[in-house]
C-alpha positions in Angstrom: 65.3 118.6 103.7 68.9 119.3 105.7 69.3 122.5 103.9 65.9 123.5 104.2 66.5 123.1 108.1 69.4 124.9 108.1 67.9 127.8 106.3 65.0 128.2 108.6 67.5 128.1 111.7 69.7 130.6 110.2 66.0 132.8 109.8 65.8 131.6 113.5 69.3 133.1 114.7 68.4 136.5 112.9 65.2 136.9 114.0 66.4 136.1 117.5 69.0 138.6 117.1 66.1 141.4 116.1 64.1 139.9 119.7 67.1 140.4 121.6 67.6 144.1 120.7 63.8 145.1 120.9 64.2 143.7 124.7 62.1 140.2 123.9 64.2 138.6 125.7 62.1 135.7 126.0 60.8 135.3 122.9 64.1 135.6 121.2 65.4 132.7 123.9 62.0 130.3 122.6 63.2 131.3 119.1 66.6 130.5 119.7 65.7 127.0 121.7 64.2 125.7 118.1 67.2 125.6 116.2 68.3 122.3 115.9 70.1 121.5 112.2 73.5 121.8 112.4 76.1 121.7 115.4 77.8 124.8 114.2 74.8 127.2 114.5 73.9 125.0 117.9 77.4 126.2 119.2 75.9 129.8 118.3 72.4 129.6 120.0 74.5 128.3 122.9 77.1 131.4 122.8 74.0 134.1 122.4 71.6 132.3 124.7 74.7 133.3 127.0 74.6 136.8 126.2 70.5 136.8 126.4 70.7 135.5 129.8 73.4 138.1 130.4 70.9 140.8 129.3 68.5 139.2 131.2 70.6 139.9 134.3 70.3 135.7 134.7 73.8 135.7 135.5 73.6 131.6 137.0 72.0 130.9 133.6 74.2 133.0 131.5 77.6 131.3 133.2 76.0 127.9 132.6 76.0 129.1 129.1 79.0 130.3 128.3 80.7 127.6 130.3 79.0 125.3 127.7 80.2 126.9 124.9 83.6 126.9 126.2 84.1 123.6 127.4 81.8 121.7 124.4 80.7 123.5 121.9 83.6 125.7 120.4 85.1 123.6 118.0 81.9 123.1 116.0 82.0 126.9 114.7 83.8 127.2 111.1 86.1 128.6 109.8 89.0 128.6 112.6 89.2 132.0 113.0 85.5 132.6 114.1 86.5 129.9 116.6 89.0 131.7 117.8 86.9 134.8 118.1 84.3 133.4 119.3 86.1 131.4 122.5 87.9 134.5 123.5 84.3 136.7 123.2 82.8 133.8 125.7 85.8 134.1 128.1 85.5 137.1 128.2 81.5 137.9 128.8 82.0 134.9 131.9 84.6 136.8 133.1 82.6 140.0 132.8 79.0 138.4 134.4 81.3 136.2 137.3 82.5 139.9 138.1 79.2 140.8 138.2 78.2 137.2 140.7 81.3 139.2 143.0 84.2 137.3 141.6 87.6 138.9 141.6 88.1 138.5 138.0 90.4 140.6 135.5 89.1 141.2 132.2 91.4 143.5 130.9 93.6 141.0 129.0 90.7 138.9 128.1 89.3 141.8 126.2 92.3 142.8 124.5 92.6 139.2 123.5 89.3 139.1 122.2 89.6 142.6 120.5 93.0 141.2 118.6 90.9 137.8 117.3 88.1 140.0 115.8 90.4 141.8 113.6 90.4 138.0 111.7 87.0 137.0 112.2 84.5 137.2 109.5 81.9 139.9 109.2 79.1 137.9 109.7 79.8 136.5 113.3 80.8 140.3 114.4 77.8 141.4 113.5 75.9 138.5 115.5 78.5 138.8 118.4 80.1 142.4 118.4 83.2 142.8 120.1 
């Protein structure tokens, strides 16, 4: 039954993806609020609702978000260098929408850090989260 779960979230995730770019913003957040079986792709939905909200121009909701990721939910994403990716993607996106809020923030080194930790990530999670 797990992996059964885990299948239909991953068909979740996609599918949310696929929302998100046709500008369903919405739906693809309801879509992305049912995935529920395992904590890596929970650490995910967290991470893209960020970048939803971000879309949304939901700045407050996308910072509560990506702070999330960041402070719990990083370390549940496999293998260690899609964590590492992934971390330095959310710091910088917060950086990028707390700009945007009217917070003196510099980027410039968090995207060059970010930039340098996709080179190792897999192909999969830079396709769901482009650098």
């Amino acid at each position: 039954m797990r992996k059964i779960q885990a299948l239909i979230d991953s068909f979740r995730f996609h599918k949310a993806g696929v929302l998100t770019n046709a500008g369903r913003y919405s739906e693809a957040l309801d879509i992305l609020g049912k995935i529920e079986a395992s904590s890596e792709l929970i650490a995910r939905r967290t991470l893209y609702e960020g970048d939803v909200y971000h879309r949304m121009k939901d700045y407050p909701s996308a910072v509560a978000r990506y702070r999330t990721f960041i402070d719990e939910k990083f370390k549940e994403v496999l293998p260690e260098q899609d964590e590492r990716y992934l971390l330095s993607y959310a710091k910088y996106y917060l950086a990028c929408v707390e700009r945007k809020l009217g917070h003196a923030v510099d980027v410039s080194g968090l995207k060059s850090d970010m930039e340098r930790a996709a080179r190792t990530a897999t192909r999969v999670t830079t396709a769901d989260f482009p650098p």
